[in-house]
C-alpha positions in Angstrom: 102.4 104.1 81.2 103.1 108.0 81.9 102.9 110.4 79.1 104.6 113.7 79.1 104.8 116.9 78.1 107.6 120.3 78.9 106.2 123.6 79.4 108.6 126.3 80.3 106.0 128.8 82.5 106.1 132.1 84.8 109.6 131.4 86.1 111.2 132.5 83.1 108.8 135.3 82.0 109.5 138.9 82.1 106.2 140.9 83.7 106.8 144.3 82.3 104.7 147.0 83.8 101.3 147.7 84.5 99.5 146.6 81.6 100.9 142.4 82.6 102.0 141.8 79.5 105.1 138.7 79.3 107.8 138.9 77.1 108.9 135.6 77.0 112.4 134.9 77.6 114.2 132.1 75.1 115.7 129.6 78.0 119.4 129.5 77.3 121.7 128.1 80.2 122.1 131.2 82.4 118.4 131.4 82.5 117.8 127.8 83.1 120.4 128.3 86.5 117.8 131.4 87.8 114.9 129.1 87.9 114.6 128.3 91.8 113.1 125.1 91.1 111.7 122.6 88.7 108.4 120.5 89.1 107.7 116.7 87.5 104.0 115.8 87.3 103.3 113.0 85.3 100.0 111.3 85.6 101.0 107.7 85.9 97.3 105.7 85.3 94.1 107.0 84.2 91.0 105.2 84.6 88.5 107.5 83.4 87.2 108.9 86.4 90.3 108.7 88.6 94.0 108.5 88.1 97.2 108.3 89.9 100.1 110.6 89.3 103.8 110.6 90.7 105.0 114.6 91.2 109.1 115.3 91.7 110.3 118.4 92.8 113.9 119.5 92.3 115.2 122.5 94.2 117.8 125.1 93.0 117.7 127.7 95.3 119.3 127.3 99.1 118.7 123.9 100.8 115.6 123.8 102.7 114.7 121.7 106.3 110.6 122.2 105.3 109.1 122.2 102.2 105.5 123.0 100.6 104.8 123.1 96.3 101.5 124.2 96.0 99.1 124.4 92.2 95.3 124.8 91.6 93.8 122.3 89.3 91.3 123.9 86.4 88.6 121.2 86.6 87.0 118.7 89.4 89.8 117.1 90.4 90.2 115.9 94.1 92.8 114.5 95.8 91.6 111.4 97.5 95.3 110.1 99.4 98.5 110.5 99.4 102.0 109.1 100.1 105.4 110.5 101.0 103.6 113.9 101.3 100.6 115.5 103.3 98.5 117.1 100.8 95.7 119.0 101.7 93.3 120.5 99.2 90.8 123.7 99.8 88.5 123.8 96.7 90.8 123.4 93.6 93.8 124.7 95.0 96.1 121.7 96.7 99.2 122.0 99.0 101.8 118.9 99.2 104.0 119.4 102.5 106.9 117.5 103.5 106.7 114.4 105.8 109.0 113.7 109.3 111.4 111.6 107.1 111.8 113.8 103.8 111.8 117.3 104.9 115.9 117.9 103.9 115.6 119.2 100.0 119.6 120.1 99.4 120.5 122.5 96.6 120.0 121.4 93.2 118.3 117.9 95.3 115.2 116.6 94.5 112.0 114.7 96.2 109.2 112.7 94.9 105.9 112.3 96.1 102.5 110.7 94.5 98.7 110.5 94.9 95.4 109.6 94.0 92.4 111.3 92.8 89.1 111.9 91.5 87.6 113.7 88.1 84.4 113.9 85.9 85.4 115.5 83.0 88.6 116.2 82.2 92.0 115.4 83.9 94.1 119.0 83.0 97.6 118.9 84.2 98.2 122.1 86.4 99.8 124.6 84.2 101.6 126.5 87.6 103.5 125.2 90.8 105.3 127.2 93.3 107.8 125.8 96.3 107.5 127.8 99.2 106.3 130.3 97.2 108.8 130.3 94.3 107.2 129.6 91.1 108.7 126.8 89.3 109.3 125.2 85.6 107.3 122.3 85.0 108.3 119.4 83.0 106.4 116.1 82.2 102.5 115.9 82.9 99.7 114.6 80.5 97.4 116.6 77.7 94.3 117.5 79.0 92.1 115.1 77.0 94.3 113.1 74.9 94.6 109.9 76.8 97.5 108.8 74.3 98.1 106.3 71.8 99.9 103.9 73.8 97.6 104.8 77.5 95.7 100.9 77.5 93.6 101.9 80.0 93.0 100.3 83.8 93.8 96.3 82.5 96.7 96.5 80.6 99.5 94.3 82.0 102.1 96.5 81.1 104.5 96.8 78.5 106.0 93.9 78.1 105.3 90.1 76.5 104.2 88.7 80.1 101.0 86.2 80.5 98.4 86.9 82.4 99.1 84.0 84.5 103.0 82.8 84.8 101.7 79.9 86.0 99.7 78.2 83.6 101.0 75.8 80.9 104.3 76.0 83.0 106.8 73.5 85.0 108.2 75.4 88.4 110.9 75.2 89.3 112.7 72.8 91.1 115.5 73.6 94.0 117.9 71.2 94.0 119.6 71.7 96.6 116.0 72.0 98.8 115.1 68.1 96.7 118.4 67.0 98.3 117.7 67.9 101.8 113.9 66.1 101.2 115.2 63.3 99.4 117.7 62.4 102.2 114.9 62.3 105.2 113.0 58.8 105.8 109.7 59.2 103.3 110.8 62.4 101.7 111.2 61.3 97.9 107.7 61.1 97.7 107.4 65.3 98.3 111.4 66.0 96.5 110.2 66.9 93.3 107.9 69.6 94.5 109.0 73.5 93.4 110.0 75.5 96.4 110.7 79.4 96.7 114.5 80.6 96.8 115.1 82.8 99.2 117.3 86.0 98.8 117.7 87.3 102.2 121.1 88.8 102.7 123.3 90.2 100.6 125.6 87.6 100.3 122.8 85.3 99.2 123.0 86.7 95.8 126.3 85.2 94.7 126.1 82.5 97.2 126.9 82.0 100.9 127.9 78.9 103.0 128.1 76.5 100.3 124.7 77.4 98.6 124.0 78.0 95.0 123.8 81.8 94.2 121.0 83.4 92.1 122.6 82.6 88.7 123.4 79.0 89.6 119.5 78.7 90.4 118.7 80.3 87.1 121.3 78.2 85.1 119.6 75.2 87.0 116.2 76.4 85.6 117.1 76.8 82.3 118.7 72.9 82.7 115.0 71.8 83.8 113.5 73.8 81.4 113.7 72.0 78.2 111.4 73.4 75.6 108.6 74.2 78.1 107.9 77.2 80.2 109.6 77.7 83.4 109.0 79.4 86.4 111.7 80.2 88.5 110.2 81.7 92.3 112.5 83.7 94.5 112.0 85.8 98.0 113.4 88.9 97.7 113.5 89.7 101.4 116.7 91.8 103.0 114.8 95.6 103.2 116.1 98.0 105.7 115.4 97.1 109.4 113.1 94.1 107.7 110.5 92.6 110.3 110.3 95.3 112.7 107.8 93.4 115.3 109.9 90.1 115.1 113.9 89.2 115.7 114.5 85.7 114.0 113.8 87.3 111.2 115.6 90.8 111.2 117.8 91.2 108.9 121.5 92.5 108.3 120.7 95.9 107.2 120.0 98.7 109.7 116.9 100.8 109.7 118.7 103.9 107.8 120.6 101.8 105.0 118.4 101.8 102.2 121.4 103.1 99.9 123.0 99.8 100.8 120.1 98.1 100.0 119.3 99.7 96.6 122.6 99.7 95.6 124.0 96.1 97.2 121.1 93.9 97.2 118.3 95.1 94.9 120.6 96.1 91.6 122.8 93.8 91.6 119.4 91.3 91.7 118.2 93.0 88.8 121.3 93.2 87.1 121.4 89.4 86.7 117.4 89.2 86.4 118.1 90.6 83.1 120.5 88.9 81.7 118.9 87.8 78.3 120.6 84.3 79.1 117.6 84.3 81.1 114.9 85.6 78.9 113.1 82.8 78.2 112.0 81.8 81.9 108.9 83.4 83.9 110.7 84.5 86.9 108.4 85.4 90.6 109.2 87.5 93.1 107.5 87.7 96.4 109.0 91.0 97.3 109.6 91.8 100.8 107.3 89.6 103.5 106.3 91.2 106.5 107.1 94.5 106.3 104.3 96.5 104.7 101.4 95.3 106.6 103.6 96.1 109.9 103.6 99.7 109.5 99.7 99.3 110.1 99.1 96.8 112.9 102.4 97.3 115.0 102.9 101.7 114.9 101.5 104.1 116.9 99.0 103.8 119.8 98.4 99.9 119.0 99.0 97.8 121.6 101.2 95.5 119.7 103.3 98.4 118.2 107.4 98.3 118.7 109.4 101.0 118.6 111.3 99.5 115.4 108.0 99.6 113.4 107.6 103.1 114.5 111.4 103.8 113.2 110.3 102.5 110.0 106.8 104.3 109.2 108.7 107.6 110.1 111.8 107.2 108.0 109.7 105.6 104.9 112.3 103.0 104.2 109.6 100.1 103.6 107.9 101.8 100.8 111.0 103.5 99.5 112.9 99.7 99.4 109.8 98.1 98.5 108.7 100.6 95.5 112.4 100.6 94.3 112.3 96.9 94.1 109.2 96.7 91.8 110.4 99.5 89.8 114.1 98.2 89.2 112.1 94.5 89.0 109.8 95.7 87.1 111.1 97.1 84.2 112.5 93.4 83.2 109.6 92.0 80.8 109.7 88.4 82.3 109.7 89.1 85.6 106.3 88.8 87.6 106.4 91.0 91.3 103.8 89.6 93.7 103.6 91.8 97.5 103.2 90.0 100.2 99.6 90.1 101.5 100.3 89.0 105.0 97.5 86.6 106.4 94.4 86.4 107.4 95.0 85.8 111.0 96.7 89.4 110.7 95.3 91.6 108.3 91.6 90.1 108.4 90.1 92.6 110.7 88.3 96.1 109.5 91.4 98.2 111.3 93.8 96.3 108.9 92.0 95.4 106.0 91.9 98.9 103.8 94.6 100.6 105.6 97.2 97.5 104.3 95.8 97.4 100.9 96.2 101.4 101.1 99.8 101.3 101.7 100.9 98.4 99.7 99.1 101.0 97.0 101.8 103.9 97.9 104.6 101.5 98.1 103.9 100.8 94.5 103.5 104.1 93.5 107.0 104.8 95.2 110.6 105.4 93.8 109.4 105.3 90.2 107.3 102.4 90.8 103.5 102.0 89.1 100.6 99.6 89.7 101.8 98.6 86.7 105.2 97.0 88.1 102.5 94.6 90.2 101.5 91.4 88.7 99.9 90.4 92.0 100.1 89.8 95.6 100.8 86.6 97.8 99.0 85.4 101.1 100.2 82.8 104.0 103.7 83.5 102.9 106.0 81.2 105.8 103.1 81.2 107.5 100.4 78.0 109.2 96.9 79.8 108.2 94.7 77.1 107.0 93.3 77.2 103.2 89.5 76.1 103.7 87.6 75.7 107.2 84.9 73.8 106.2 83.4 73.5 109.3 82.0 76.5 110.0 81.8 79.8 108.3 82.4 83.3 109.7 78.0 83.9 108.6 77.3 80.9 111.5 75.7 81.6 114.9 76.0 79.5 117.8 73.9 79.9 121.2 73.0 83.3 120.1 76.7 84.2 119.4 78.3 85.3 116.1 81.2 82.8 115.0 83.1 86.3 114.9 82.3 86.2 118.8 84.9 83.1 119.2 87.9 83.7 121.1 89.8 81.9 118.1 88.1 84.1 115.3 87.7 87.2 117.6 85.8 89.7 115.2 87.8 89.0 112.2 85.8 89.3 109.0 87.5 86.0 107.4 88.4 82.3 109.0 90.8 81.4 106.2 93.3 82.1 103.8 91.5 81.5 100.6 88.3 83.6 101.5 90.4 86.6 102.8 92.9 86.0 99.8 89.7 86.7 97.7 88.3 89.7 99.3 91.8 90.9 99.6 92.5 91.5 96.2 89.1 93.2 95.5 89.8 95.9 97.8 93.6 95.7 96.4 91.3 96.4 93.0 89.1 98.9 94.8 92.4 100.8 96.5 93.6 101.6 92.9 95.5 98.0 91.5 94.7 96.7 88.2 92.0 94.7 87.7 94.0 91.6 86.6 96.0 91.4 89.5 96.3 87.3 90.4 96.6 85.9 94.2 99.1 83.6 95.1 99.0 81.4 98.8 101.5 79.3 100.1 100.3 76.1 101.2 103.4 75.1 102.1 102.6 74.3 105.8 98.9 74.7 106.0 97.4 71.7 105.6 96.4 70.6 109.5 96.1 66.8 108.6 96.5 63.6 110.8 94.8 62.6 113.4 94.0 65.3 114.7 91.7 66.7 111.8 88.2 66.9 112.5 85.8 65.4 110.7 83.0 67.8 111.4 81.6 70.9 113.0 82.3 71.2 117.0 79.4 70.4 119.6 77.2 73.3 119.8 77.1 74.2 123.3 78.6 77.6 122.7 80.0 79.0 119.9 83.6 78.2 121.4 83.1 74.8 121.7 81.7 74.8 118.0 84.9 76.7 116.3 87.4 75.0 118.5 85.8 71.4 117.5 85.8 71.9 114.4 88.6 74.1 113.4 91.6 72.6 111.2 94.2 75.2 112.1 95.4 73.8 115.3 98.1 76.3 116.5 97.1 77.8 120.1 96.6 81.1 118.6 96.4 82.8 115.0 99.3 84.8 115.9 101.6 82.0 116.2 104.1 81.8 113.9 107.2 80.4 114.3 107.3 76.5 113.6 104.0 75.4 114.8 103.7 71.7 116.9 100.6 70.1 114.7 101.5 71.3 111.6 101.0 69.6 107.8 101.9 70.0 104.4 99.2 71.6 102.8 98.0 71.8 99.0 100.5 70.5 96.6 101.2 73.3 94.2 99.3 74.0 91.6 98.1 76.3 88.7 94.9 78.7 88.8 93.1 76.8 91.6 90.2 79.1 92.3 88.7 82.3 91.2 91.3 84.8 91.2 94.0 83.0 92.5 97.0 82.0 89.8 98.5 79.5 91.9 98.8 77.5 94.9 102.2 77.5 95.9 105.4 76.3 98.4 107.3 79.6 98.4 108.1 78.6 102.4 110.6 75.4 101.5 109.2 72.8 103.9 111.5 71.8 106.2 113.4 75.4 106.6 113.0 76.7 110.1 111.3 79.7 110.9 114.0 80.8 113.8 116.1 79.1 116.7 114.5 77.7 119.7 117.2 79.4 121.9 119.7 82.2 121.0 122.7 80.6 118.8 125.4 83.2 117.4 125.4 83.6 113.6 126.6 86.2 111.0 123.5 86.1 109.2 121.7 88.7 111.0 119.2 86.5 112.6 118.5 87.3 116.2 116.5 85.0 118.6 112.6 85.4 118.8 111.2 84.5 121.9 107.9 83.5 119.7 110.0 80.3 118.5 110.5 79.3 122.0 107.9 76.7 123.4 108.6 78.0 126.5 107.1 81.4 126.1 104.4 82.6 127.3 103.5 85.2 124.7 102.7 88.9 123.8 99.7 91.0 122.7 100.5 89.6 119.6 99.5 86.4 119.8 97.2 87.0 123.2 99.8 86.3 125.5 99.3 83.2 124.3 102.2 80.3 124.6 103.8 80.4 121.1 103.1 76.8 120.2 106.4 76.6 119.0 108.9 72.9 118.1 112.0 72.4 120.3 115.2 72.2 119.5 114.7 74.2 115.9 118.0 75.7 114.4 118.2 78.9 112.7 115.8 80.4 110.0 116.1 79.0 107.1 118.3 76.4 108.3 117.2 72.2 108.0 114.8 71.6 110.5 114.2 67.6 110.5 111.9 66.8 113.1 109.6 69.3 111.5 110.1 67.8 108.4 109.0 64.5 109.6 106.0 66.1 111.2 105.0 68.2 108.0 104.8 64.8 106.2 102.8 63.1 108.9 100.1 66.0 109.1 100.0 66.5 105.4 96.7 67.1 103.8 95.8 66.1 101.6 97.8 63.2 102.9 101.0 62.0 101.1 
């Protein structure tokens, strides 16, 4: 999507006297080595009257612990937000400055940053940059007016053969070893044949641990169901650096520092089998990285629910570095489809979250040679209970002179389920800068609140509590409860382009895979014991010091959970 351009500037121009006039200087090698520094800026989308653009910085003078590159733009352009930099902007001149986590530029080391903006008119590149007062070459940008021949515009899906919709006119595919562990419960062939997610989620996942198929024996699998039909393939690529900072059943093996490792152990080695051309021919999702974006929002800082992990990870920047470098290595296969995870409703659904998460999924993709373009689309509910329709009330209702958004169970959020907030969810994904054909998925795995517990109606109107808790379907105590919830159903069976904007319904969550051990049990998977899976706790301000609502006796994450099983299938709904 980037087009470029090299201009060799000031630094290698030869002022000579008074009169200002610059003998330019033919750049051999020796005069290449005096440059003190070197400046990328490539404008990465361009919509017309606002654009994105992705700006490395490569030092050749001493090492620096601070850094600030500085350039005036020639027209109306404003910069609107950043990420991996604080950029201020005084009229047209702009200033970039380092971040907590990035301010170490080595000698001949470089650093990336990006941003949006605004224009009417034209988008010039800036013709001079200086670091710390250096002036710089620059290399790479866009011409001033030509948009390009190849530039599609805001739409485009990228450059590459894939559908608009993986999903449609397509088989999924089927884990066999998953169908196995269904088909052997009591009343479990009648669900077996359903597509489930594959989870990567350590290291060793990729070529197989413990007896379970690696990634190519999945894909070989795929390409056995395939036949002369499309096939999706759907994998969880889930193992970033110090993953699930506000939870412990689901950390992961890599520290909060080893994003090396994780680049170079977990995400190319993914990628290098991704593209095998063995595999050309299937449509393969990835849900890249579950609860970690949407953390460095709700759990940093001066919120009451932050940890000191999640503060680790927004100052270090290893979420969006891991998560851009995933799309971008990802990415850059043509059948491969990358879908963010979205969170949930019943986290991201209230005005603090709602921008700020779309805001830094937005720099994430922009990150580590990412684009929006390396985004097919995003995925809600993933793993999680939220349920897909209340149709019992609405979040417009009133009750006794109260707001439904006055309910302790709804408690100001803007949206009371997962297909209303996966709606307005990717508008403002649209709005924060995505492309405008980005597709939803939702798992429905576990979120379908059936049996006899269901309502059948609205609750009594004495107050607007008694009204939402009535006739709510989502039964867990509180919407913060996550970890395998007593009460819970199948939900939605799978399926293609459901509703407006959504491409599919889907079970990326494998029913019957536990969400994390009831009680602390040793492991070498990295998978530490979360009081929130323990039916005995009494809760945090995460889920309203609630009790956490959780089953007994559950093993590990990920591990086959059979009385839960058996309980999915009783509270499915629709039913089974």
């Amino acid at each position: 999507m980037s087009r470029s351009r090299t201009a060799v500037l000031a630094a290698l121009a030869l002022v000579a006297g008074a009169s200002g006039t610059a003998l330019a200087v033919v750049p051999g090698d020796s005069g290449l080595a005096a440059v003190p520094c070197s400046v990328d800026y490539k404008v990465q989308n361009d919509w017309g009257s606002g654009f994105t653009a992705a700006v490395t910085v490569t030092n050749n003078s001493a090492a620096k612990s601070s850094w600030a590159v500085k350039w005036s733009y020639a027209g109306s352009q404003k910069v609107t937000n950043a990420w991996n930099a604080k950029v201020t902007q005084a009229g047209t001149a702009v200033t970039a400055a380092n971040e907590t986590y990035n301010g170490t530029l080595a000698t001949g080391g470089s650093v990336s940053f990006g941003f949006q903006g605004t224009y009417s008119g034209s988008n010039a590149v800036p013709t001079s940059f200086t670091l710390d007062g250096a002036t710089c070459n620059v290399d790479g940008g866009t011409g001033p007016t030509d948009p390009g021949p190849t530039d599609p515009g805001p739409t485009d899906p990228g450059p590459s053969n894939r559908v608009d919709n993986p999903y449609a006119g397509a088989k999924v595919y089927v884990n066999p070893e998953w169908s196995a562990n269904a088909a052997a419960e009591p009343g479990g062939s009648r669900i077996s044949s359903q597509p489930t997610g594959v989870w990567l989620d350590r290291i060793a996942a990729i070529n197989g641990a413990g007896g379970h198929m690696g990634l190519r024996a999945h894909l070989d699998a795929a390409l056995a169901q395939k036949g002369s039909g499309e096939e999706v393939v759907q994998l969880v690529v889930y193992d970033l650096p110090g993953r699930d900072c506000s939870a412990l059943a689901s950390n992961g093996e890599l520290g909060p520092t080893e994003i090396d490792k994780y680049k170079t152990q977990f995400i190319d080695p993914i990628a290098a089998i991704l593209s095998d051309s063995k595999y050309a021919g299937l449509r393969i999702v990835t849900t890249v990285e579950i609860d970690s974006l949407p953390n460095l929002v709700t759990n940093t800082g001066s919120r009451p629910t932050a940890t000191p992990t999640c503060d680790v990870m927004k100052a270090n920047g290893n979420y969006v570095k891991g998560v851009g470098y995933a799309l971008n290595k990802l990415g850059a296969i043509p059948n491969v489809y990358n879908y963010i995870d979205a969170g949930h409703h019943g986290w991201l659904g209230w005005d603090d979250n709602f921008a700020a998460s779309a805001e830094i999924m937005f720099q994430a993709a922009n990150a580590e040679g990412a684009t929006v373009d390396d985004v097919h689309g995003f995925i809600t509910n993933t793993a999680n209970y939220s349920a897909l329709k209340e149709n019992n009330f609405t979040i417009n209702d009133s009750v006794a002179g109260k707001s439904v958004r006055e309910s302790k169970w709804v408690d100001w959020n803007r949206y009371t389920d997962e297909l209303s907030y996966a709606q307005a969810f990717r508008n403002q994904l649209v709005t924060t800068g995505f492309r405008s054909n980005i597709g939803m998925l939702i798992d429905t795995s576990r979120n379908g609140w059936g049996g006899s517990a269901r309502p059948a109606g609205p609750g009594a109107t004495t107050s607007v509590d008694t009204y939402v808790n009535g006739g709510r379907y989502d039964r867990r105590i509180h919407v913060g409860n996550w970890c395998n919830q007593s009460g819970a159903g199948l939900g939605e069976r799978p399926k293609a382009a459901p509703a407006a904007g959504i491409d599919a319904y889907v079970w990326m969550k494998p029913p019957g895979e536990s969400d994390g051990s009831s009680s602390a049990i040793a492991n070498d998977e990295g998978k530490g014991f979360d009081r929130m899976c323990d039916p005995t706790y009494t809760g945090n301000p995460r889920n309203g010091n609630s009790m956490s609502g959780s089953l007994a006796n559950a093993p590990l994450s990920g591990h086959w959970f059979s009385a839960q099983f058996q309980q999915l299938m009783q509270n499915a709904y629709p039913a089974l």
